[in-house]
N, C-alpha and C positions, 0 to 999 in steps of 0.2 A: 645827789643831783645827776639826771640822764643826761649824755653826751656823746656826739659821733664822734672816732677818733677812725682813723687811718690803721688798715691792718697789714700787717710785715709779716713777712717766712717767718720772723723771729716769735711769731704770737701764736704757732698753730694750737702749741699746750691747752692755751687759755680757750680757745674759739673749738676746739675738738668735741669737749662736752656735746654743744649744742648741733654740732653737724652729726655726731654719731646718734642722740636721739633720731635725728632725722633719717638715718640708713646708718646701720652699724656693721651689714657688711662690705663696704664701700673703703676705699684707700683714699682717706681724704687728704695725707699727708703731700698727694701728687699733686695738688692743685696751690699747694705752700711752696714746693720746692722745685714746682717746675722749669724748666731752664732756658725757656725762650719769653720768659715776661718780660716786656719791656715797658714795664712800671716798676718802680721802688716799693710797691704796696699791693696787696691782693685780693682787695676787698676793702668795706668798712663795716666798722663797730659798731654796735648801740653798749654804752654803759652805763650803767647805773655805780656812780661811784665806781670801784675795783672788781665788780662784777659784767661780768658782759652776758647781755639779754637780748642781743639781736646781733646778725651777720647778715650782711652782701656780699657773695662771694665775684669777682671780679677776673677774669684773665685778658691783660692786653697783649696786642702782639701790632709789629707790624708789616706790610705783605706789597710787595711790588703786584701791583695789576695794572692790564690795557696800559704798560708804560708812565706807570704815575705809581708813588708809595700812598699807602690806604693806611688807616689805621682803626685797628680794630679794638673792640670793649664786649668780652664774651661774657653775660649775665648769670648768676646760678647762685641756687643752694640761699636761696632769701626766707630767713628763717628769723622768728622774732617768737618772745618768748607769751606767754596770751595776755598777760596783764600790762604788755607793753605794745597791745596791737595799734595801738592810736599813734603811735609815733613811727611808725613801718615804713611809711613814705620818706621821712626824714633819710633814708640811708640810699635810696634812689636819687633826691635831689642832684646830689654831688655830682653824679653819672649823667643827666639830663643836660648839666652846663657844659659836657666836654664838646669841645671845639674839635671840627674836620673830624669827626669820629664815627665810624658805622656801627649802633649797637646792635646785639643780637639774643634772643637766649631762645636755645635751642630745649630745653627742659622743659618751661614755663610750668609752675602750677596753677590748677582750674582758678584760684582766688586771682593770679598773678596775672592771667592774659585778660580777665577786661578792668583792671588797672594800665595794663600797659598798652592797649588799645585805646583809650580815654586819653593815655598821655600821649600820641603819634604814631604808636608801633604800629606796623600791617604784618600780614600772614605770610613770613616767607615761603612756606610750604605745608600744605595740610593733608598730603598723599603719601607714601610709600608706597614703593613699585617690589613688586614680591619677583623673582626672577625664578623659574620653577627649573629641575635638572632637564635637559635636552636629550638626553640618552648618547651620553659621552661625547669626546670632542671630537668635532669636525675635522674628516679628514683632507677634506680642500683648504678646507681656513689653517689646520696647521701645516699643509705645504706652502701658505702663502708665507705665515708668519713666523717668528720668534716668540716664544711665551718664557719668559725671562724671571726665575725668581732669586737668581746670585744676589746679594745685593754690591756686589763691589763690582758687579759687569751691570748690573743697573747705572750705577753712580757716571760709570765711565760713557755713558749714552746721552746723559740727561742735561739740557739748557743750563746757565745759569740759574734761572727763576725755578724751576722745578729740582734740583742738587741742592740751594739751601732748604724747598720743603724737605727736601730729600736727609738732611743731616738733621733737621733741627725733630722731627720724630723718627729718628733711626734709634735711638735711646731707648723707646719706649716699645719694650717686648709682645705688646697684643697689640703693637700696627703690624702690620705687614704690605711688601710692597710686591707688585707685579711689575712688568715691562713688557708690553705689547711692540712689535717692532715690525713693520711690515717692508722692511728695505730703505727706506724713502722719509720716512715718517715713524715717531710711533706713541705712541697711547702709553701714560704714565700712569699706576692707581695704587692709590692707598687703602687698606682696608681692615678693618678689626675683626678678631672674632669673638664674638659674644656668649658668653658657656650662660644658657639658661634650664631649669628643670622640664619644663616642658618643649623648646625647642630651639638646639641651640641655631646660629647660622653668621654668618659672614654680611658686615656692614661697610658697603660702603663708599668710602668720605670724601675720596678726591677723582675726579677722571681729570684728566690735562688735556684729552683727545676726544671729545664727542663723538667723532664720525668713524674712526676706527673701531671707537667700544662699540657702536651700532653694528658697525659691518661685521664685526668677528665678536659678536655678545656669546652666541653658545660655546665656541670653542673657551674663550675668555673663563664664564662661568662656570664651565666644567672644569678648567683646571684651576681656579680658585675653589670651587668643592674638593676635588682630590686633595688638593694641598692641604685645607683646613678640617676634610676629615667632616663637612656638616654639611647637611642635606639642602639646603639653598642659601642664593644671598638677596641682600634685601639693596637699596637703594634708596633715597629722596626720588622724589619724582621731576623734580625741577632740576636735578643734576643730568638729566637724558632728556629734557625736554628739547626739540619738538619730536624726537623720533619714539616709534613706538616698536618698542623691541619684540621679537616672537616669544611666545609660551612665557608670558607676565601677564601678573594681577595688579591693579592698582586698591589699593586699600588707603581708608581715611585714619590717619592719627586721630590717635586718644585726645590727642590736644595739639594744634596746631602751632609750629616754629616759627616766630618773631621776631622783626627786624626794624631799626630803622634809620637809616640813610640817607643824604645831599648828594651821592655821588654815585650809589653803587645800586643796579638792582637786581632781583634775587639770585639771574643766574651764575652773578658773582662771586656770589657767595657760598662756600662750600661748607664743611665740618669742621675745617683741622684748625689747630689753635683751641681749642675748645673743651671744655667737660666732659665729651663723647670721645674724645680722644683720652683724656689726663684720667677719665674715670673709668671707662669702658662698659656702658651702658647701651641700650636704645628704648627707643621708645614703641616698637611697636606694637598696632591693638592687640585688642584682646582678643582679639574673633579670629585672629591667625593662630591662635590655640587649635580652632577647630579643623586648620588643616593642615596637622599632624599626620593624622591618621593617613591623608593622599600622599603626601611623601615614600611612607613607607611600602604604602600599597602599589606606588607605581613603579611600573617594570621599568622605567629610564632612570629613577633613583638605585634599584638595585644593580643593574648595569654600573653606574658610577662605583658604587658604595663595593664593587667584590675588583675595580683595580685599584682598591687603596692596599 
C-alpha cells in the first residue's frame, strides 16, 4: 500500500538511495541535519509499504523582515520513482496547505516549473547578472571604505537581524561573509564559492545594503575575487535591481526560480535558508561556458589574478 509519511534527520539512510541516484556527488546529508530548520520534519515520503519511492525535500526557516517574522518553505530535490509518477503531486499537497508561508524553489526541474506554475507559483527571477573583473580594486572606493573579511569584527558591526543571518550560516564553510563599511553605514553580504570543471566563481546570496554594493561594486568585487581566488562572481538579478552596475552581463537561467507569496515579493527574497546554501550549487546557463575563454584573456583578470 502507497503512503505519504513525514521525513525526520532520523530517515536520511532510507531517503539517500533515491537523492544520490539523483546527484551522487552532492552532500545530501546537509539538508537532514541542518541546524536552522524550524520544522520537526524535512520533507515528505512516498512509500510503498517499508520501501520509499518518492521524496520532497523541504527546508523551513524563519526570518524577521520589513519588521514582521516571515516564514519560509524552501522546495527541492522532488524526486519520485517512474512507476510511481501518478502519485508525484501527492507529496506537494501537504506544502500547498501551509498557512502565512512564502514557498520558493530555487532549483526547479523543467517537468517541476509548469506544475508549479499551474499551481500559483510566479517567476521569482529568471536573469543572473554576470559581474566581469574591473582591473583591480578602486583606489577611491577603498579610501572611502572598509572591506571587512574577520568574521568576529564582522559580527561586532552587524544589526540584530543581520548577526543571527550572520550565526545561523557561520557553520557552513563555503559561505563566506564580507563587510562593507563606509563609516556611517555598511553593506553586509554572503556569498559561496562554487568549484565547477569549467568555471569556477563566487555566488552571491545575500546584500543587506543595495545602494553601497552599487556604489563600491568594483572595489567590492575585486576583493571578493582575491579572496576566493576565481575569476568572477555571479549574482540574481533581482537582488541589485533597479541599479545597473558597470562591466555586468545579464544572462537568462536555464530555468527560472519560483515563488509563491501573500506577503512578500521578490525583492524579498533572497538565497539563504536554502539548498544553494546546504548544497552549494548554482544554477547557471550553459552559454557562460562560452565566456571562459574572455576571463582569461582579459588583461583586468590577469591584473587581479597575479595579487593573489
Amino acid at each position: 500500500m502507497v503512503s505519504l509519511q513525514k521525513v525526520d534527520r532520523s530517515m536520511y539512510e532510507e531517503v539517500s538511495p533515491l537523492l544520490l541516484d539523483l546527484n551522487a556527488q552532492i552532500n545530501w546529508r546537509n539538508v537532514f541535519d541542518c541546524n536552522w530548520q524550524a520544522e520537526d520534519y524535512c520533507g515528505y515520503g512516498l512509500f510503498d509499504g517499508e520501501e520509499i519511492v518518492g521524496f520532497l525535500g523541504l527546508i523551513f526557516s524563519r526570518r524577521a523582515i520589513a519588521d514582521r517574522v516571515e516564514n519560509f518553505c524552501n522546495i527541492h530535490s522532488w524526486i519520485v520513482k517512474p512507476q510511481y509518477r501518478d502519485r508525484s503531486l501527492s507529496l506537494l499537497l501537504p506544502v500547498l496547505r501551509l498557512k502565512d508561508c512564502t514557498l520558493t524553489d530555487l532549483s526547479p526541474a523543467p517537468r517541476a516549473i509548469e506544475i508549479l506554475q499551474r499551481l500559483g507559483f510566479k517567476r521569482l527571477d529568471s536573469k543572473l547578472r554576470v559581474l566581469l573583473p574591473v582591473g583591480g580594486r578602486n583606489r577611491s572606493a577603498i579610501e572611502k571604505i572598509k572591506l571587512i573579511q574577520e568574521k568576529s569584527h564582522i559580527a561586532e558591526r552587524l544589526s540584530k537581524q543581520d548577526l543571527r543571518l550572520f550565526q545561523d550560516h557561520i557553520s557552513y564553510s563555503n559561505c563566506n561573509h564580507l563587510l562593507i563599511d563606509d563609516g556611517k553605514n555598511y553593506c553586509y553580504v554572503i556569498y559561496t564559492i562554487v568549484k565547477q570543471a569549467f568555471l569556477s566563481h563566487c555566488y552571491i546570496q545575500y546584500i543587506s545594503n543595495i545602494q553601497i554594493f552599487s556604489q563600491y561594486s568594483g572595489a567590492i568585487r575585486s576583493e571578493i575575487m582575491r579572496h576566493s581566488r576565481t575569476p568572477l562572481v555571479v549574482v540574481d538579478s533581482r537582488l541589485i535591481a533597479p541599479f545597473k552596475l558597470p562591466s555586468s552581463y545579464d544572462l537568462l537561467f536555464s530555468f527560472p526560480k519560483l515563488y509563491k507569496s501573500s506577503s512578500l515579493n521578490p525583492d524579498r527574497i533572497d538565497n539563504l535558508y536554502s539548498e544553494l546554501i546546504l548544497l552549494n550549487f548554482s544554477l547557471i546557463p550553459n552559454n557562460l561556458q562560452e565566456l571562459r575563454g574572455l576571463w582569461h584573456e582579459t588583461k583586468y583578470w590577469h591584473k587581479i589574478k597575479n595579487t593573489f
